[in-house]
KELUMDREN-452192 format. One record per residue (C-alpha): residue number from 1; residue in three letters; y, x, z. Coordinates in Angstrom, 2 decimals, padded with zeros to 5 digits. Each point is the difference from the previous one (the first is absolute). Layout:
BEGIN
NUM,ALA,Y,X,Z $
...
This chain:
BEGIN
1,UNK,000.00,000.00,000.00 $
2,UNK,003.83,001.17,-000.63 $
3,UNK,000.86,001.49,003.25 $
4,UNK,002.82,-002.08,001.87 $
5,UNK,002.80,001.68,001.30 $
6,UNK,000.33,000.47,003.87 $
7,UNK,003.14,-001.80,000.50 $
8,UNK,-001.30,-003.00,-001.90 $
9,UNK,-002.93,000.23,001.54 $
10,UNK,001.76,000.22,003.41 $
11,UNK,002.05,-002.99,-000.67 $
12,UNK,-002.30,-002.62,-001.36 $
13,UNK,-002.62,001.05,002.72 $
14,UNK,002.36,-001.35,002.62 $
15,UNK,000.35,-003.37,-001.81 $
16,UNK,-003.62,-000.55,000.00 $
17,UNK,000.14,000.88,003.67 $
18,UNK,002.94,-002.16,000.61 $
19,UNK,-000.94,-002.90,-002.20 $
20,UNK,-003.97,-000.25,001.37 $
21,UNK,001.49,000.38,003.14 $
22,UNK,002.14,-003.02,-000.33 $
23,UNK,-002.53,-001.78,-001.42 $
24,UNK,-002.92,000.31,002.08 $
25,UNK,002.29,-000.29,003.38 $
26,UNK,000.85,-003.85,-001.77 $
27,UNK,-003.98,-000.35,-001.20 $
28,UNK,-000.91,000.28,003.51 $
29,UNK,002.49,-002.37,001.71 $
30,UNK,-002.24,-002.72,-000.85 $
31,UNK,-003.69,001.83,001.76 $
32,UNK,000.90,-001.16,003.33 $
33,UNK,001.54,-003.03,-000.22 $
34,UNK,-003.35,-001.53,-002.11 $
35,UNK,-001.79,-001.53,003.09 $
36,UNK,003.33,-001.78,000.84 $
37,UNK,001.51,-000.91,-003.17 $
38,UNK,-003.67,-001.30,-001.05 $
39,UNK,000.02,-001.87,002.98 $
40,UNK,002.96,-001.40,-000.44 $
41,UNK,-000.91,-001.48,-003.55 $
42,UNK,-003.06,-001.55,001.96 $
43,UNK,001.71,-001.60,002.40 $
44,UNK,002.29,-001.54,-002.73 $
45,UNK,-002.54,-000.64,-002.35 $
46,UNK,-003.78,-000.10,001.00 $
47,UNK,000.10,-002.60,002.84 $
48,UNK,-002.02,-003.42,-000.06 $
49,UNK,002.27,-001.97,-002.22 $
50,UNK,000.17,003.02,-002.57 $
51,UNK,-003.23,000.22,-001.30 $
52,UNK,001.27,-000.24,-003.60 $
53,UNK,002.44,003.43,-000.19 $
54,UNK,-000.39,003.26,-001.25 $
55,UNK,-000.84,001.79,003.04 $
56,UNK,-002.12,-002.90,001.70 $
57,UNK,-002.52,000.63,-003.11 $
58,UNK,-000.49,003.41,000.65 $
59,UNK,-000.27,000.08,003.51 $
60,UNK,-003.01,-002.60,-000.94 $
61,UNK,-001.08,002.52,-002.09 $
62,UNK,-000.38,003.03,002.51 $
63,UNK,-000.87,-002.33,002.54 $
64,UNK,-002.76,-000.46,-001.82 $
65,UNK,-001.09,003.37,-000.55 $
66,UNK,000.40,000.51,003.77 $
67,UNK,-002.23,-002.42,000.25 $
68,UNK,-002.91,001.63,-002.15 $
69,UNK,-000.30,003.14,002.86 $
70,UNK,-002.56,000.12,002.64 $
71,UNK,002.72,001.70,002.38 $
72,UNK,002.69,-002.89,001.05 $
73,UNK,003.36,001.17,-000.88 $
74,UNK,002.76,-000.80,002.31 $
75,UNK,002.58,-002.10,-001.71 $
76,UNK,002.33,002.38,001.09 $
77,UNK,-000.65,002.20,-002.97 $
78,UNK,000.97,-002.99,-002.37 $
79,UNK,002.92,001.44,-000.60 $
80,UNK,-001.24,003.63,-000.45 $
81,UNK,-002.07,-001.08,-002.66 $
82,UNK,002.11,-001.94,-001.68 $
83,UNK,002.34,003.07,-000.16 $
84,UNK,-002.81,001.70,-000.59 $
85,UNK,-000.90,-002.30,-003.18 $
86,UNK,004.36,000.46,-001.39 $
87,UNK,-000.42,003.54,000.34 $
88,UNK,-003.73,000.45,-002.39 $
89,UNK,002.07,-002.66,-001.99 $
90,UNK,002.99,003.10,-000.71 $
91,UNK,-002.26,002.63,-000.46 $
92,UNK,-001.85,-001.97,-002.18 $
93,UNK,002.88,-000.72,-002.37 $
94,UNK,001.21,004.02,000.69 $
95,UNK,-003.12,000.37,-001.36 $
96,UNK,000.82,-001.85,-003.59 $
97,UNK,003.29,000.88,-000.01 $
98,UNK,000.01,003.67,000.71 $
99,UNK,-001.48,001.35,-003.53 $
100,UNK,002.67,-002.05,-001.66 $
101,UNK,002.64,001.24,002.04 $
102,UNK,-001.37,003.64,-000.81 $
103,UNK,-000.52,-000.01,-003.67 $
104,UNK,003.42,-001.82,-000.66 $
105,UNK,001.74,002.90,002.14 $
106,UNK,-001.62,002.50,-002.44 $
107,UNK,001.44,-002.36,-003.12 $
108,UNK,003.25,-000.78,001.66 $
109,UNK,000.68,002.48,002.49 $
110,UNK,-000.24,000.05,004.16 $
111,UNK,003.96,-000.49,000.28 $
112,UNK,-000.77,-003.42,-001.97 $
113,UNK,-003.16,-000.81,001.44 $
114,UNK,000.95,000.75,003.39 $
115,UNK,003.51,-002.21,-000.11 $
116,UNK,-002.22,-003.13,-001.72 $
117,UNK,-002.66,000.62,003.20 $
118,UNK,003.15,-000.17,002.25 $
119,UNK,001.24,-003.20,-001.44 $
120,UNK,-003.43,-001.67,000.56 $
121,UNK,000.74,001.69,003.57 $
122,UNK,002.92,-001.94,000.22 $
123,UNK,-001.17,-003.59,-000.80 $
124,UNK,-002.92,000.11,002.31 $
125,UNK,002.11,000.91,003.33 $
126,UNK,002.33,-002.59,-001.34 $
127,UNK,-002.25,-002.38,-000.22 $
128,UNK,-001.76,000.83,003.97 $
129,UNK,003.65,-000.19,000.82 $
130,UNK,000.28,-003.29,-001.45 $
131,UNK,-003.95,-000.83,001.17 $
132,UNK,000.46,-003.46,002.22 $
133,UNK,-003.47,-000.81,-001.23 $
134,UNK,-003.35,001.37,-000.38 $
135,UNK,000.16,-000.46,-003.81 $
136,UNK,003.09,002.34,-000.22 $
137,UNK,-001.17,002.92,002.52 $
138,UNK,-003.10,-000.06,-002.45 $
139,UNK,002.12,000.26,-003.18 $
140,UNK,001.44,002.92,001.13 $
141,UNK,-002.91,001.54,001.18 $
142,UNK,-001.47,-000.33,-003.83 $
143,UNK,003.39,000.75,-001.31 $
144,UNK,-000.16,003.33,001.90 $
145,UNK,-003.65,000.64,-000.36 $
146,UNK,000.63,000.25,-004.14 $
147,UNK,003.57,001.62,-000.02 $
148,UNK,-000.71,003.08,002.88 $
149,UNK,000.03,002.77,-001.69 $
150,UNK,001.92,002.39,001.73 $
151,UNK,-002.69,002.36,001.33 $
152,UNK,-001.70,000.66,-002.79 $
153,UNK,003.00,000.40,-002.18 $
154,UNK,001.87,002.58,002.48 $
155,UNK,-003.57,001.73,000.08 $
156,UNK,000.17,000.45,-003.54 $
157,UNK,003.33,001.10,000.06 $
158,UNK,-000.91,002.73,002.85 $
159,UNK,-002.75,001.23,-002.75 $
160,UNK,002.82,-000.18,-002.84 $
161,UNK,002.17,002.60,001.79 $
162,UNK,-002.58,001.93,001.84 $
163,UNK,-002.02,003.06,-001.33 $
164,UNK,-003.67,000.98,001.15 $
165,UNK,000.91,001.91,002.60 $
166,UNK,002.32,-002.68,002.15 $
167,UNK,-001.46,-003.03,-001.39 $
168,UNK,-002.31,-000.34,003.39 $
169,UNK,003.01,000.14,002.16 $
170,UNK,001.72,-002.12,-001.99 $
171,UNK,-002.39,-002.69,000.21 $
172,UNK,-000.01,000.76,003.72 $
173,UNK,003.33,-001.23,000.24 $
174,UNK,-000.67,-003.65,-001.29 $
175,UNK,-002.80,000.21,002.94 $
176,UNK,002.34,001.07,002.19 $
177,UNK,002.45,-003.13,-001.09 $
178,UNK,-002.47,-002.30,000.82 $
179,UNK,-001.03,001.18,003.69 $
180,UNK,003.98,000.01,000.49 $
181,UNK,000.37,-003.41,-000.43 $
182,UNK,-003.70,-001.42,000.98 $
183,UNK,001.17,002.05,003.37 $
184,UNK,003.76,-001.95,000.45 $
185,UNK,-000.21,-002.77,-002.88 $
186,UNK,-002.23,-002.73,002.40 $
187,UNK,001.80,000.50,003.05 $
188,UNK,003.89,-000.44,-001.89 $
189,UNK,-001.86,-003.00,-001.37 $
190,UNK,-001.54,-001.21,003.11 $
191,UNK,003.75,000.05,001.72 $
192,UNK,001.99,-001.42,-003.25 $
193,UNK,-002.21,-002.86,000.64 $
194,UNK,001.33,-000.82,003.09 $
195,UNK,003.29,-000.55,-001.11 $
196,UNK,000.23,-003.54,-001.12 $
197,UNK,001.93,-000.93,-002.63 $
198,UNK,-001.19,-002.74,-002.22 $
199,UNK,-001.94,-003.18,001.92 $
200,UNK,-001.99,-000.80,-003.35 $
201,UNK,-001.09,003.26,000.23 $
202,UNK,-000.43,002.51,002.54 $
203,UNK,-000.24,003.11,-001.74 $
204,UNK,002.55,-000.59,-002.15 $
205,UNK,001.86,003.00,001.81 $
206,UNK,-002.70,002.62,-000.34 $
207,UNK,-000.34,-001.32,-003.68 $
208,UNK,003.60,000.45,-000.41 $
209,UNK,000.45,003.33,000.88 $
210,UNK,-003.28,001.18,-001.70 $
211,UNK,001.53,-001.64,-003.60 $
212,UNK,003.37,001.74,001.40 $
213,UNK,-002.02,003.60,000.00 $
214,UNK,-001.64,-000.57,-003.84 $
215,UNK,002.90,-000.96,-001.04 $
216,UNK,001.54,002.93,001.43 $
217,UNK,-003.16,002.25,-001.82 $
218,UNK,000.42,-001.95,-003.29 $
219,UNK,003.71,001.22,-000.09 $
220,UNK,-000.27,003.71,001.08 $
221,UNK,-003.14,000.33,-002.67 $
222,UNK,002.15,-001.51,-002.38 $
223,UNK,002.95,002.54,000.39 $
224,UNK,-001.79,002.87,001.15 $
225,UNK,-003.39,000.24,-001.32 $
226,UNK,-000.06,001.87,-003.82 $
227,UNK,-003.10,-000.50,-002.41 $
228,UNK,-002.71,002.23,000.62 $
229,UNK,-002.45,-000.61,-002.52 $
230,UNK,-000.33,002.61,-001.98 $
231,UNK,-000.38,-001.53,-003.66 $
232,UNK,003.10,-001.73,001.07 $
233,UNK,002.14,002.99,000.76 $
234,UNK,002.92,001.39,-002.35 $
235,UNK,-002.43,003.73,-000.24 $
236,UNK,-003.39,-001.76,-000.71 $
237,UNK,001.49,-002.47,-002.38 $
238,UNK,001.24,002.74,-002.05 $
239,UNK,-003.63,001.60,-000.10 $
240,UNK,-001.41,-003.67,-001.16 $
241,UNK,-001.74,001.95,-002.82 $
242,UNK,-001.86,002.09,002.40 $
243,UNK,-003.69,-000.87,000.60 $
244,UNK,-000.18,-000.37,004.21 $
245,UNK,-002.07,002.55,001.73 $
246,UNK,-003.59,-001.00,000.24 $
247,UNK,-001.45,-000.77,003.80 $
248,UNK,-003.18,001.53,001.27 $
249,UNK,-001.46,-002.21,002.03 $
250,UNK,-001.34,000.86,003.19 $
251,UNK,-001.09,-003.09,001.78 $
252,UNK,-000.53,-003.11,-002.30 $
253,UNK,002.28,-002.84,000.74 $
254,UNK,-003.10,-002.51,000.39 $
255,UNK,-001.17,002.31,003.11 $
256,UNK,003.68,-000.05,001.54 $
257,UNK,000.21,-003.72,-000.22 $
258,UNK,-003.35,-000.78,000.96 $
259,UNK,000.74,002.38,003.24 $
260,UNK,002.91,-001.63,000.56 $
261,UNK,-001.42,-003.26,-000.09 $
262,UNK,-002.70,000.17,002.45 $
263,UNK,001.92,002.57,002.38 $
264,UNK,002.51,-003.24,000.67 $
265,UNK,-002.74,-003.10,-000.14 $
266,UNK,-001.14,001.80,002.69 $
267,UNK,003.11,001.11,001.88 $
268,UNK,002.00,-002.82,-000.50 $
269,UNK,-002.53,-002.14,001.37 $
270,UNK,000.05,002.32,003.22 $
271,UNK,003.33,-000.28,000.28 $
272,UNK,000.00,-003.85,-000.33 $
273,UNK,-002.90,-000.07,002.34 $
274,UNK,002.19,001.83,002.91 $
275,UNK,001.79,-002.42,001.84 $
276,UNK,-003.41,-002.79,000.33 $
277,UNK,-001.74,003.58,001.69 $
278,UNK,002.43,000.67,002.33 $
279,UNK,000.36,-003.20,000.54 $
280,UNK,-003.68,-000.58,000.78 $
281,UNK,-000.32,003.41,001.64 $
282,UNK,003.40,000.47,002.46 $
283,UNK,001.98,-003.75,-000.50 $
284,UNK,002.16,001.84,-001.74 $
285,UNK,003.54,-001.87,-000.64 $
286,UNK,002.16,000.47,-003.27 $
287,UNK,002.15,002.07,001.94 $
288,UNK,-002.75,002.53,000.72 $
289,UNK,-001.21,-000.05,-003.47 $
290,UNK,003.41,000.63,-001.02 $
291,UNK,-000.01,002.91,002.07 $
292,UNK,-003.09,001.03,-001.28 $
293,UNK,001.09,-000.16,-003.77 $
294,UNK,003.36,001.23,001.14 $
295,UNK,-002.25,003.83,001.73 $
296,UNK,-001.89,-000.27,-003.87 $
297,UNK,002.94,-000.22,-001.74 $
298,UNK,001.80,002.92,001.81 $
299,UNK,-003.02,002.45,000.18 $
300,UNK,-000.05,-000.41,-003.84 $
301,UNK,003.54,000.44,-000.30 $
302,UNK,000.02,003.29,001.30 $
303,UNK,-003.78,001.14,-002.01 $
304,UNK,002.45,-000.64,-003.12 $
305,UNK,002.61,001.39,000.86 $
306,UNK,-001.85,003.12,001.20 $
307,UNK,-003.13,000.45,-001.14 $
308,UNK,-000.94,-002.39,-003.02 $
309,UNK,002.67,001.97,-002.38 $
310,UNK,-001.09,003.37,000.52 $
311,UNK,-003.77,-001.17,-000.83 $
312,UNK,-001.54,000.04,-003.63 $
313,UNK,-000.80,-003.58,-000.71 $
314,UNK,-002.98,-000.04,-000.46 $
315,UNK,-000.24,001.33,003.97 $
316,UNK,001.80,-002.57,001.34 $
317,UNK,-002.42,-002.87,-001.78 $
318,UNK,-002.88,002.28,001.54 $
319,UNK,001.75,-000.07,003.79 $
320,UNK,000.97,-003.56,-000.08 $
321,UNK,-003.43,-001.87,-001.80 $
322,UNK,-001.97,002.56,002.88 $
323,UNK,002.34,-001.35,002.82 $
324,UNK,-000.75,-003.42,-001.34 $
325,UNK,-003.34,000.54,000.78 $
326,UNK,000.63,000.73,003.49 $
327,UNK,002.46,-002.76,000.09 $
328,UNK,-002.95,-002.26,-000.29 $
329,UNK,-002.78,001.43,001.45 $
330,UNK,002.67,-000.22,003.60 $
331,UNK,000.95,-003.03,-000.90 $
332,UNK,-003.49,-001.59,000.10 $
333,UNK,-000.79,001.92,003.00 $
334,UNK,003.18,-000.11,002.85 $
335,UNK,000.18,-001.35,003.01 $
336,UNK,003.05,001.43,001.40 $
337,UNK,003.71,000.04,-001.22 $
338,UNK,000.35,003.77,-000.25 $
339,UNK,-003.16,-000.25,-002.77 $
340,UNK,002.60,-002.92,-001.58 $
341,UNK,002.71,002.63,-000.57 $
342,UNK,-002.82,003.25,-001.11 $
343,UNK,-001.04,-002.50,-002.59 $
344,UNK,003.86,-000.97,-000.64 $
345,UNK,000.91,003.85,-000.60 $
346,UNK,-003.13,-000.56,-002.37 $
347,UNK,002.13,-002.67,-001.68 $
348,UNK,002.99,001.70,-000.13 $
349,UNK,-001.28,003.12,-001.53 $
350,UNK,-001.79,-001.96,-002.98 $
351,UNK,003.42,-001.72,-000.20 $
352,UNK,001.82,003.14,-000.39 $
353,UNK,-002.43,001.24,-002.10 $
354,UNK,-002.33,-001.90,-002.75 $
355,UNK,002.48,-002.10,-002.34 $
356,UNK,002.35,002.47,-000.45 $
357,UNK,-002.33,002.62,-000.79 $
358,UNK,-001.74,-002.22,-002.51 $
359,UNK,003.53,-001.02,-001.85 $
360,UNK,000.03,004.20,-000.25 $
361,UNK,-003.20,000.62,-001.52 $
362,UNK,000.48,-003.28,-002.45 $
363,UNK,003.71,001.37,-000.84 $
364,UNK,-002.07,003.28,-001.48 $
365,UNK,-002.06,-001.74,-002.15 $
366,UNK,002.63,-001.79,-001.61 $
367,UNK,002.24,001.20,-002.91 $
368,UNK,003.87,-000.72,000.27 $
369,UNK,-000.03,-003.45,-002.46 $
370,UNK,-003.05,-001.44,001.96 $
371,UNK,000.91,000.63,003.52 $
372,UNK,001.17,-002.85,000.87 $
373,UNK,-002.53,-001.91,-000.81 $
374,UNK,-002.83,001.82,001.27 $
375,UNK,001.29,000.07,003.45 $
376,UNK,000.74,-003.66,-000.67 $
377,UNK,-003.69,-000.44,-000.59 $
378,UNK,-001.05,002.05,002.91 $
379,UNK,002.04,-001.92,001.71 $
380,UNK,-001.22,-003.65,-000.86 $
381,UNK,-003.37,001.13,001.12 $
382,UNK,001.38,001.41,003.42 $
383,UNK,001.49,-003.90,000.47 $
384,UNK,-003.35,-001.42,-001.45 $
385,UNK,-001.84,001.96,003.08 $
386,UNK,003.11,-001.29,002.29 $
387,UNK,-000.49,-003.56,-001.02 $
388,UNK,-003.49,-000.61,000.30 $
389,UNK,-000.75,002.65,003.08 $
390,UNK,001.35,-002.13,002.39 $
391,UNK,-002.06,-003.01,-000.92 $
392,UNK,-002.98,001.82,-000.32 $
393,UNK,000.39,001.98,002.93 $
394,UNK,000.55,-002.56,003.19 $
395,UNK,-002.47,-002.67,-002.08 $
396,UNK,-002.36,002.89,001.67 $
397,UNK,001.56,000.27,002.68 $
398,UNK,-000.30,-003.88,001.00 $
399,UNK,-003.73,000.11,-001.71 $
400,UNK,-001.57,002.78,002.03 $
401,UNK,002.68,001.28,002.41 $
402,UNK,001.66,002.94,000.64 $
403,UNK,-002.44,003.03,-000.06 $
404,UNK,-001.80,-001.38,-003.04 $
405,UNK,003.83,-000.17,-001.77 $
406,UNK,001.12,002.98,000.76 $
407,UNK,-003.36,001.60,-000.55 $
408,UNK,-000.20,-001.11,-003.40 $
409,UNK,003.31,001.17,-001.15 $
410,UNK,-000.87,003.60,001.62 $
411,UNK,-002.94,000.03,-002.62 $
412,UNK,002.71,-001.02,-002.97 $
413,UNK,002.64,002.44,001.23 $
414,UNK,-002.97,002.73,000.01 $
415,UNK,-000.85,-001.30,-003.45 $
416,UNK,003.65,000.43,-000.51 $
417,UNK,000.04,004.15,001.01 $
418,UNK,-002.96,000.85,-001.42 $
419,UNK,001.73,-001.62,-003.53 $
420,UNK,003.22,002.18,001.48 $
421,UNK,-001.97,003.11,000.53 $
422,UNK,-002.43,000.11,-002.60 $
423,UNK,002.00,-001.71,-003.06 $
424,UNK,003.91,001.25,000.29 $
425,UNK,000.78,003.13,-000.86 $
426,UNK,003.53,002.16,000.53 $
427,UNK,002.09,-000.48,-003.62 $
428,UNK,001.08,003.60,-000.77 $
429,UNK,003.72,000.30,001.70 $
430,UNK,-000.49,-002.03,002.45 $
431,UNK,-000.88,002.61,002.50 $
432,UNK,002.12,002.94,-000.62 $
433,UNK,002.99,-002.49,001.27 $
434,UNK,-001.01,001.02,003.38 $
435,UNK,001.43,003.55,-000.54 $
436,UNK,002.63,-001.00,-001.99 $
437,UNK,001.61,-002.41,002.43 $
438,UNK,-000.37,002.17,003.37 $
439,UNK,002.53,002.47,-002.33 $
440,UNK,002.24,-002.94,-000.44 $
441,UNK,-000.25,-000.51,003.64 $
């Protein structure tokens, strides 16, 4: 690729940063206030003289596949599935939509792509800001679901202006984004929530200032944010004759995806799968489970920031699909709440670690016009796993109980590492960054 110049390279890295920063900070507003708002819509719009709505229906629905489970499950965790149910629903359109977001950013450019995927943006929060009903909140949840395209975009960008040898640490930085605001973005949400501002609808504030924030992205991307696909740069669009470099490939991009896919069917469904354990295990509340995401989100926060970046990628996939392992085997296995947080260090290192290192190694085997679209594909699959893991997952949970669960997804995961460890290789570059970048340090 045509090297980028440092000052350029500088600058556009800290409007990704900026940008996903904004972005995921407003994304999460919504992850604590689920149980509540969802509650709220039930109270509004499920009771006995309601039968007929939106909402009503699919309560009956997962009522009914409570129902089909040997284990009785508390109605408490109505709710929880039902959020449960809206969030396989997003990743299940991410999964459609993300290839077509990808290959029209290697047509039209990221700069375009990105400020269409931040208009979509737009008209969901609107719409959970104007979301007095069920019907609405669910609109925006689809809306959202086929226009987010902001991570995948600025991690195409990060691959547009990064050369082999900072490319890891580059994609370490999105990571790094996203334990930032999974560490502060619930608890600003949780506390905009409490200020009331709208009777018809409760979270109209938190809504509000989350539209306010990618509103605020959409803008700065707009002004600040320069095209960065190559093909659509002044220099490569004078060298339109030339034929583009051909790409070795390393790793095929049917391996990466299929990696990608069952690393997250089985760690998303952990993750889902968290709060019923500790639940069942130590009554945990939401506040301790907040505080338990909240230690998982900072612990990865600082493995990205410090560790993650200075690894070759194909390392860090190694470290975090092995500490997934362990994640599981402890999780099947503790009794005690100091085994809860070894297995949540686990977490947080296979956080830190796995999808960022797999965006890497896909980046390598990608040439500069299909880029886009290949880590849009990777991608879809990733959301694929993240839809359907969570369904899957506590269906054996509620089937055959805890040990059996988490037992069974320690024999994926392993499945998982030996695919890691036998089938991935290093793409040539991506390991002499390590020397290169402790002389930048």
């Amino acid at each position: 690729m045509a090297a980028v110049d440092p000052s350029t390279r500088k600058r556009v890295l800290k409007v990704i940063f900026v940008s996903l920063l904004l972005d995921l900070i407003s994304f999460t507003f919504i992850l604590p206030l689920f149980p509540k708002l969802l509650e709220f819509y039930r109270n509004s719009e499920a009771g006995p003289e309601s039968q007929s709505t939106l909402l009503a229906r699919i309560l009956g629905g997962l009522n009914a596949y409570k129902s089909a489970f040997a284990k009785p499950i508390d109605s408490r965790y109505d709710i929880v599935l039902l959020g449960g149910a809206l969030g396989s629903l997003f990743s299940l359109l991410q999964a459609i939509a993300s290839p077509v977001i990808g290959h029209l950013s290697d047509k039209y450019g990221r700069r375009a792509a990105l400020l269409a995927s931040m208009a979509g943006n737009i008209l969901s929060v609107l719409l959970w800001v104007m979301a007095v009903d069920f019907r609405t909140f669910l609109a925006s949840r689809i809306v959202g679901g086929l226009s987010e395209g902001n991570v995948q975009l600025a991690t195409a960008i990060a691959t547009d202006i990064s050369d082999e040898d900072s490319r890891g640490s580059t994609m370490a930085l999105i990571g790094a984004c996203f334990s930032i605001a999974f560490t502060f973005g619930p608890a600003l949400g949780a506390y905009l929530s409490s200020v009331a501002t709208v009777a018809a609808n409760p979270f109209a504030t938190a809504a509000g200032v989350s539209l306010s924030l990618i509103v605020l992205e959409t803008a700065y991307l707009y002004f600040s944010l320069p095209e960065t696909l190559p093909n659509k740069t002044e220099k490569q669009a004078a060298k339109k004759a030339a034929k583009p470099a051909a790409i070795t490939r390393t790793n095929s991009h049917f391996l990466l995806n299929l990696v990608h896919f069952s690393f997250l069917l089985f760690f998303s469904g952990m993750e889902f799968s968290l709060p019923f354990m500790t639940y069942d295990l130590f009554q945990y509340d939401s506040a301790q489970n907040g505080r338990l995401l909240g230690f998982v989100g900072l612990v990865a926060s600082i493995l990205q920031g410090g560790v993650t970046r200075r690894l070759p990628p194909l390392l860090t996939v190694q470290i975090g699909v092995t500490a997934c392992l362990v994640a599981f085997v402890l999780l099947g296995r503790i009794t005690t709440v100091g085994s809860l947080y070894l297995a949540a260090t686990c977490l947080a290192t296979t956080s830190a670690t796995v999808v960022s290192g797999l965006n890497t190694l896909s980046s390598f085997e990608a040439s500069e016009g299909e880029r886009g679209g290949k880590l849009g594909i990777l991608r879809s699959w990733g959301q694929l796993g993240r839809g359907l893991g969570p369904i899957l997952f506590t269906s054996v949970y509620w089937w055959a109980g805890r040990e059996v669960a988490y037992g069974a997804g320690a024999v994926g995961i392993l499945g998982v590492t030996l695919l890691v460890f036998a089938g991935l290789k290093s793409p040539p570059g991506s390991v002499k960054k390590v020397k290169a970048e402790k002389k930048e340090l």
